[in-house]
C-alpha positions in Angstrom: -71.8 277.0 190.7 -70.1 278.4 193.4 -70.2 276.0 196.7 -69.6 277.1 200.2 -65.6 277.6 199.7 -66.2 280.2 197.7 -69.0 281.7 199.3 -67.0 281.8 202.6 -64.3 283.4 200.9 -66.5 285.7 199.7 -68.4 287.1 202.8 -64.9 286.8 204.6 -63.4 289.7 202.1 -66.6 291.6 202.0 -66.9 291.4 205.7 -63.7 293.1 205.9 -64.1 295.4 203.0 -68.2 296.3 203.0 -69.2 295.9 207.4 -69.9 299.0 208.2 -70.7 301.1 205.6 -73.6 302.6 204.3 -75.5 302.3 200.5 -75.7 305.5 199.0 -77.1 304.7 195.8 -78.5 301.1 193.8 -78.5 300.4 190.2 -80.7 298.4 189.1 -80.8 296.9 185.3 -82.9 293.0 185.5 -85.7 293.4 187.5 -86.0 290.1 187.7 -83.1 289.4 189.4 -84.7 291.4 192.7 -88.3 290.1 194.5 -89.8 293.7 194.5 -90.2 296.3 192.3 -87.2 298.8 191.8 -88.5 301.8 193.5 -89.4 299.5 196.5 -86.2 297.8 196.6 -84.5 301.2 196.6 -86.3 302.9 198.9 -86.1 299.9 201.5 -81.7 299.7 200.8 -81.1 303.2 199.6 -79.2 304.6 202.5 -78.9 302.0 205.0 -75.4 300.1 206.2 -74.4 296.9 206.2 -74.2 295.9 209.8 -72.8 292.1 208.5 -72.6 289.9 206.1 -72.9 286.2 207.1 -72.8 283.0 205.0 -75.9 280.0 205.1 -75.2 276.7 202.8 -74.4 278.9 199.1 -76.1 282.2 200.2 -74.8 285.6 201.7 -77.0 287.9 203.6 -76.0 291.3 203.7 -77.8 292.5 207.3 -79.1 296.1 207.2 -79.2 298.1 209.8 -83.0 298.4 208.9 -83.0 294.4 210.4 -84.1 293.6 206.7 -81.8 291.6 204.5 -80.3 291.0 201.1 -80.7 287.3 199.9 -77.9 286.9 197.1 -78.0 283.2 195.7 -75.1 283.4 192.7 -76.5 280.0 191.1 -74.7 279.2 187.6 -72.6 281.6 186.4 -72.8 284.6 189.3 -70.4 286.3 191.1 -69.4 289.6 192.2 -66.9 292.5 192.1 -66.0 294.8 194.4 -64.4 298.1 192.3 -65.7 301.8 191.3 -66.2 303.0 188.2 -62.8 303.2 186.8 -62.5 299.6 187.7 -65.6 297.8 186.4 -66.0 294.5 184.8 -66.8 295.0 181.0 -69.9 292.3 181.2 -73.6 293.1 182.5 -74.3 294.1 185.7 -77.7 293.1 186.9 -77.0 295.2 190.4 -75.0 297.9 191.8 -74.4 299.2 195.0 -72.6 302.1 195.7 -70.8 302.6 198.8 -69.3 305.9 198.3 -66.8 305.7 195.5 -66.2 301.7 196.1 -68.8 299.9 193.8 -70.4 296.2 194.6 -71.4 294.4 191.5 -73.5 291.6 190.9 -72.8 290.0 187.1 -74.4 286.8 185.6 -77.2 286.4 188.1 -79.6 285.4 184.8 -80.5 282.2 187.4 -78.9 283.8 190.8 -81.0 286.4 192.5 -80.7 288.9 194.9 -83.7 289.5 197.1 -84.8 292.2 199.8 -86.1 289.8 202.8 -87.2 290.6 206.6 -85.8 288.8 209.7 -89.0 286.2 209.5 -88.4 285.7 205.7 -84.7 285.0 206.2 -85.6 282.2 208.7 -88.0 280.8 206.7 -85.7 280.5 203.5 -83.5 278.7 205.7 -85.7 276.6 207.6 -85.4 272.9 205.5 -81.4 273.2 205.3 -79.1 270.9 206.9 -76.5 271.8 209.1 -73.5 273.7 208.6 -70.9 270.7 207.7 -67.9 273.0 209.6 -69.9 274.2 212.3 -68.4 272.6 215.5 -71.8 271.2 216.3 -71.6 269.1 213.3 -69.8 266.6 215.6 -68.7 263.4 213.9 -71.5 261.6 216.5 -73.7 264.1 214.9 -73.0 263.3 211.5 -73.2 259.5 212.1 -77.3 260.3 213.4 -77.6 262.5 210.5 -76.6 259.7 208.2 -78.1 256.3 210.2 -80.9 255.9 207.7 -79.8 257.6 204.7 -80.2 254.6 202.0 -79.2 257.0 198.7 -76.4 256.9 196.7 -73.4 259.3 198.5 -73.1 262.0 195.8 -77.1 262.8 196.1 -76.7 262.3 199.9 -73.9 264.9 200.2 -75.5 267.7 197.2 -78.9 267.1 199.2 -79.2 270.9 201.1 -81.9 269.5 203.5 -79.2 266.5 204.7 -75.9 269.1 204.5 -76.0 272.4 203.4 -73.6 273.9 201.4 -72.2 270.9 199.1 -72.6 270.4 195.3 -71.3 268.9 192.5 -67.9 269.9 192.3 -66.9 268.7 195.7 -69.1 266.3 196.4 -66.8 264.5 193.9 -63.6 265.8 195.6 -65.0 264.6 198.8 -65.7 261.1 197.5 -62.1 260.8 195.5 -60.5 261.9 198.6 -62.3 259.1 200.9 -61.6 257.0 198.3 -65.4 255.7 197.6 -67.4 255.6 194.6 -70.2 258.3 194.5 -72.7 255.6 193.5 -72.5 253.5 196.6 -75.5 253.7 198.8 -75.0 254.7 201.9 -76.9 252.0 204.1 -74.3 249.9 202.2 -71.0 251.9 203.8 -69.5 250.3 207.0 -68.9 252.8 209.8 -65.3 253.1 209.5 -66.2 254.1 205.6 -68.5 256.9 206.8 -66.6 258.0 209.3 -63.8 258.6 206.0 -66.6 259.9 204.4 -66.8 262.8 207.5 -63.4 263.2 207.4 -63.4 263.8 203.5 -65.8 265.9 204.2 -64.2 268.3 206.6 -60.9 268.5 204.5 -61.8 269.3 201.5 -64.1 272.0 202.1 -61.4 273.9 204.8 -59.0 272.8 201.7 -61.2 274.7 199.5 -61.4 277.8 201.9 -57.7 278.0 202.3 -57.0 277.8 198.6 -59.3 280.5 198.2 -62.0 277.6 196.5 -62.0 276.3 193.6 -63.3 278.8 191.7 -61.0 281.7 190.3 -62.6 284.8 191.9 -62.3 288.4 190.4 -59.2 290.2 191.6 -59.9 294.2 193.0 -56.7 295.9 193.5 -54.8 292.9 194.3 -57.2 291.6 196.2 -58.7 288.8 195.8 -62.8 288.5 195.7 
């Protein structure tokens, strides 16, 4: 499942490739994979631009210019590939959005989802999630208050979205090799020089991850990766 390396590296190339321009035409082929019907969802994207594209935990929001947003959630298995339709991955595609001749798609979202959602709705979905673990307001200080009364075990502390948002199983396990603690140790059990490693762990392997362009190998478009 892709964590937020990935995900950053993902709305940092479609940022670049995608801000600004407008939707001329969706495909839709899994209804399920979209929270309204396909003539709604059309009507409400069909046609609008993508004003930005920001990352929250292991989500992207593509911002329309409508002030509506798309929800995309890759879960196990997702990702997606920027091409056109000389260049298109030879596996389902559960949504396509044209931009012209450049081509977004959306493959393996049998668990992921992308969903149409208004400013309100965005907020809400994001209400119970922790903070951003590179944000510069998650302060070391910060993450020591965060973590006072924690009493779990330090892999369900760090995968836990409502503590900090964006971490899962694959580098939550990093995170604890490179800190050099077990993931079963409780955390009321960790001295403050151990958490503060923990932070530190924490911090490097995730901007690791982003620099390295994550973990996971993501599809290549005309050299490019994404």
């Amino acid at each position: 499942m892709p964590e937020l390396p990935e995900m950053e590296n993902y709305r940092r190339l479609l940022n670049e490739k995608l801000n600004g321009k407008r939707i001329t035409q969706i495909t839709i082929t899994r209804e399920k994979t979209i929270n309204t019907s396909v003539e709604e969802f059309t009507n409400a994207v069909e046609g609008r631009t993508v004003v930005a594209i920001e990352r929250r935990a292991k989500h992207l929001v593509f911002h329309l210019d409508s002030g509506k947003g798309l929800l995309l959630h890759l879960m196990l298995g997702g990702l997606v590939y920027l091409g056109n339709v000389n260049d298109s991955p030879e596996r389902t595609k559960q949504v396509t959005l044209s931009f012209g001749e450049t081509q977004l798609f959306f493959i393996g979202l049998r668990l992921g989802y992308l969903h149409l959602l208004s400013k309100e709705e965005l907020e809400e979905q994001f209400r119970d999630l922790g903070p951003e673990p590179l944000a510069p307001s998650f302060t070391v200080n910060e993450y020591h208050t965060i973590m006072a009364k924690r009493r779990g075990v330090i892999k369900t502390t760090l995968v836990n979205q409502k503590i900090v948002s964006g971490i899962g199983n694959l580098y939550s396990d990093e995170i604890c090799f490179t800190a050099q603690l077990l993931p079963n140790r409780p955390m009321n059990e960790l001295t403050k020089e151990e958490k503060t490693m923990l932070y530190t762990s924490i911090q490097s392997v995730l901007k690791r991850g982003i620099s390295l362009g994550g973990y996971i190998d993501l599809p290549v478009y005309k050299g490019d990766v994404l």
